[in-house]
FITIZA-453706 format. One record per residue (C-alpha): x, y, z. Coordinates in pm, whole numbers, plus 32768, in hexadecimal, padded with zeros to 4 digits. Each point is the difference from the previous one (the first is absolute). Layout:
XYZ/...
END
This chain:
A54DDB6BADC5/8077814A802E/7FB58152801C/80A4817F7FFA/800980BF8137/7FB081997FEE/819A7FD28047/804B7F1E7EC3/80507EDC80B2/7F847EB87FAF/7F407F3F8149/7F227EB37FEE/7EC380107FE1/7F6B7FDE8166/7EC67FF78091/7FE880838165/7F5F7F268117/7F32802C8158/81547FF380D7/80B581167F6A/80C17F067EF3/7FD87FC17EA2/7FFD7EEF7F27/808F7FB27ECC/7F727EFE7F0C/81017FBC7EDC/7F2C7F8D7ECD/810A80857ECC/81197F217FBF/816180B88062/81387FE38015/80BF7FBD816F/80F0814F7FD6/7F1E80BF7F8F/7F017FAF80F4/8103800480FC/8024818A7FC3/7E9D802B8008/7FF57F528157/810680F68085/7F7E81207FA6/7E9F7F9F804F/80837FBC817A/80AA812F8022/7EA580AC7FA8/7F0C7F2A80F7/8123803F8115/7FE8815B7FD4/7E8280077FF1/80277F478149/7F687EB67F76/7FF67EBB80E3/7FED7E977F6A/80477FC77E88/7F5D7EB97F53/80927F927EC7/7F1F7F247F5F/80C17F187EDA/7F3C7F297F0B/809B7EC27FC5/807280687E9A/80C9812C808F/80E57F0380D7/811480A37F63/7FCA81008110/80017F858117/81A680158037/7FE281537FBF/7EF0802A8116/80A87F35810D/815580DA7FCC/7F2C814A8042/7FA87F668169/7EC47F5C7FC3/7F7D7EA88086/7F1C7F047FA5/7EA3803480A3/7F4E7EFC7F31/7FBA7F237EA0/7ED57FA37F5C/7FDA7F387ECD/805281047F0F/80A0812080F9/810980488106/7FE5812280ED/811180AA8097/801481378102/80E080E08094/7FD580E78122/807981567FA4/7FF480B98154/810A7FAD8142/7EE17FAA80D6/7F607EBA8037/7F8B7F147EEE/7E8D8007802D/7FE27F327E99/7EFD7ED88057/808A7ECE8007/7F977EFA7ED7/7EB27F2B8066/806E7F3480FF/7EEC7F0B8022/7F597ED27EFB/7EA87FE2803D/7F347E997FEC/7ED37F40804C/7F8C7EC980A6/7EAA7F747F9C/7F187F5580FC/7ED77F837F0E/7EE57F2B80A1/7EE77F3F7F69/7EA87F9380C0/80B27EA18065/80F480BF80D6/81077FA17F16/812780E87FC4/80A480377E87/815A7F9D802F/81277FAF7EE4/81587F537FEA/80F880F57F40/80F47FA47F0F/811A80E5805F/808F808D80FA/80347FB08194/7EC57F107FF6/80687F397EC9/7FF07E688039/7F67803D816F/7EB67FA27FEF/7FC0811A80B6/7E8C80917FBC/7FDA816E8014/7F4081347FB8/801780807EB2/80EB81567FF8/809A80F27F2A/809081597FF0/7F3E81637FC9/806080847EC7/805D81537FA1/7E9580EB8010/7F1C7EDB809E/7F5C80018128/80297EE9811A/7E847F8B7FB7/803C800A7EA6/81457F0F7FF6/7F497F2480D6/7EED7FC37F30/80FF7FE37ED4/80DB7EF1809D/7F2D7F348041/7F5A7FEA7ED0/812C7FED7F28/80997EF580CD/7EB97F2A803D/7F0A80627F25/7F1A805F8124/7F0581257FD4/800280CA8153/7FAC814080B3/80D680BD80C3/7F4F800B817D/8110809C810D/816F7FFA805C/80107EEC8128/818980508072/8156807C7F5B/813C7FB68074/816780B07F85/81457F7F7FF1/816F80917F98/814A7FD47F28/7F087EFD7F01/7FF480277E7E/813C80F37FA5/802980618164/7EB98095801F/7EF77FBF80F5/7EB17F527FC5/7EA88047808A/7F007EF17F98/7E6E8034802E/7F5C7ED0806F/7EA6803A7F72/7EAC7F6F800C/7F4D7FD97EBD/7EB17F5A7FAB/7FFB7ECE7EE4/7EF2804B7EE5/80607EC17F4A/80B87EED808D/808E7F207ED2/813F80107FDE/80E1803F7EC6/8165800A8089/812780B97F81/80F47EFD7FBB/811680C97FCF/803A804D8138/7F037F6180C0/80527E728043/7E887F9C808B/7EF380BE806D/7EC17F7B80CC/7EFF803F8127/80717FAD8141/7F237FCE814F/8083812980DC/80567F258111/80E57F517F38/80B981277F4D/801F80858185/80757EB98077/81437FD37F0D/81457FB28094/80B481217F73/7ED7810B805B/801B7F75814F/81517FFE8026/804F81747F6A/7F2C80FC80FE/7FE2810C7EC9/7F217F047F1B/7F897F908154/7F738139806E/7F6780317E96/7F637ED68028/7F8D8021813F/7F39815B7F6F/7F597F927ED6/7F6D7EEC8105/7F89811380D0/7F6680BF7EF0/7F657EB97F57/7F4B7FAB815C/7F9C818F8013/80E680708144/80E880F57F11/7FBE810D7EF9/810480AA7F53/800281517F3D/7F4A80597ECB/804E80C47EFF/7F5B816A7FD7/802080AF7EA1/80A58170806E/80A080EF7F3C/819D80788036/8043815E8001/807F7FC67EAE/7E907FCD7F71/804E7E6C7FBA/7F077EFF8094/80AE7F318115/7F5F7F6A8118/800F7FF78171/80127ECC80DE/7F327FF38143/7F247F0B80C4/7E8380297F9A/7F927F23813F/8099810480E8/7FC781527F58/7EE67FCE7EED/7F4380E580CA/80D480F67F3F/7FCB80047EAF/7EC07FA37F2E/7FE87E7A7F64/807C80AF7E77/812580B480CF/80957EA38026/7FAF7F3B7EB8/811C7F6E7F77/
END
């Protein structure tokens, strides 16, 4: 956990970041005071090297710590499952830390068959509980998947249906939601490959095809313009008058696979038919 400077003082071990910081992982069980020391004299050393932000990163087994971290002028930046980060900006300037991810991301799926019928549920929780409301099926974007991806997946594992990710139609975003954080939700367009369905029944109440006219026509779409105005696009796009974007497979600077968004209809002129191949 520690090591011996050329000075024979004992510092954390720290690993230095992009932004002129360090972070320290603790992974050996210690105790508070004597970690406490170590944290002293392990600031003193990344103030003098002119060091920015700090990030303490505490395992949930070393919760003994975190006291001892909070008194040294550190704050919470964030908790996992089995972690809590904290930081600490060493310098009198301003705190250029990043914020904690602000934003939940989930989809909306608009799934069609050849009848013109629309795959709509009844959910057994939340807002739309006892209703009789019919919606899209949704769900949130976990933690390394893509938007096409989660589509695909929520809608199988909530009706059983076998689909294929075509384009995103529309997205909306909206604040102060689930923990205070805001919420952007992808309404996407996928294509059915089977069309039986085997709901989820723990959280799904029904699930069925619907004639798009009549999903559109509901009371409560009518009545609230945001499901309104999603209606009123996958209409569009089932009689051909909208396209949305589709995904292209890129690559981030980082070297991962991600993929970029963009309307084929309007600028396919720019990359080949593989370029765009979900």
């Amino acid at each position: 956990m520690a090591k011996m400077e050329d000075v024979g003082i004992s510092l954390l071990n720290a690993k230095e970041d992009q932004y002129e910081g360090v972070i320290v992982n603790v992974e050996e069980p210690m105790d508070s005071m004597a970690f406490a020391s170590l944290l002293q004299s392990s600031m003193r050393s990344w103030r003098e090297r002119g060091k920015k932000g700090v990030w303490i990163k505490l395992p949930i087994e070393h919760v003994n710590l975190v006291e001892t971290v909070v008194k040294a002028g550190f704050r919470y930046h964030h908790a996992e499952a089995d972690h809590l980060m904290l930081v600490h900006w060493i310098p009198n300037t301003a705190d250029t830390i990043p914020a904690n991810a602000s934003h939940r991301v989930g989809i909306g799926a608009f799934v069609m068959n050849d009848k013109r019928e629309v795959l709509v549920i009844q959910e057994c929780n939340g807002w739309f509980k006892g209703t009789g409301v019919w919606k899209l099926p949704t769900g949130t974007v976990e933690e390394g998947e893509d938007i096409c991806d989660a589509a695909v997946r929520e809608v199988k594992e909530e009706t059983g249906i076998e689909t294929e990710f075509v384009e995103v139609l529309a997205f909306r975003q909206s604040h102060k939601c689930f923990f205070r954080k805001s919420d952007i939700m992808f309404v996407c367009l996928l294509q059915a490959r089977s069309f039986d369905i085997q709901m989820q029944t723990s959280e799904i109440a029904a699930a069925k095809w619907m004639p798009i006219e009549d999903y559109a026509a509901q009371p409560f779409v009518k009545q609230n313009s945001g499901f309104d105005s999603i209606a009123k696009i996958c209409l569009e796009n089932s009689n051909g008058n909208y396209t949305g974007f589709t995904p292209l497979p890129t690559i981030s600077t980082s070297g991962k696979k991600t993929y970029l968004y963009f309307n084929k209809h309007l600028a396919g002129h720019l990359f080949s038919s593989e370029d765009h191949q979900a």
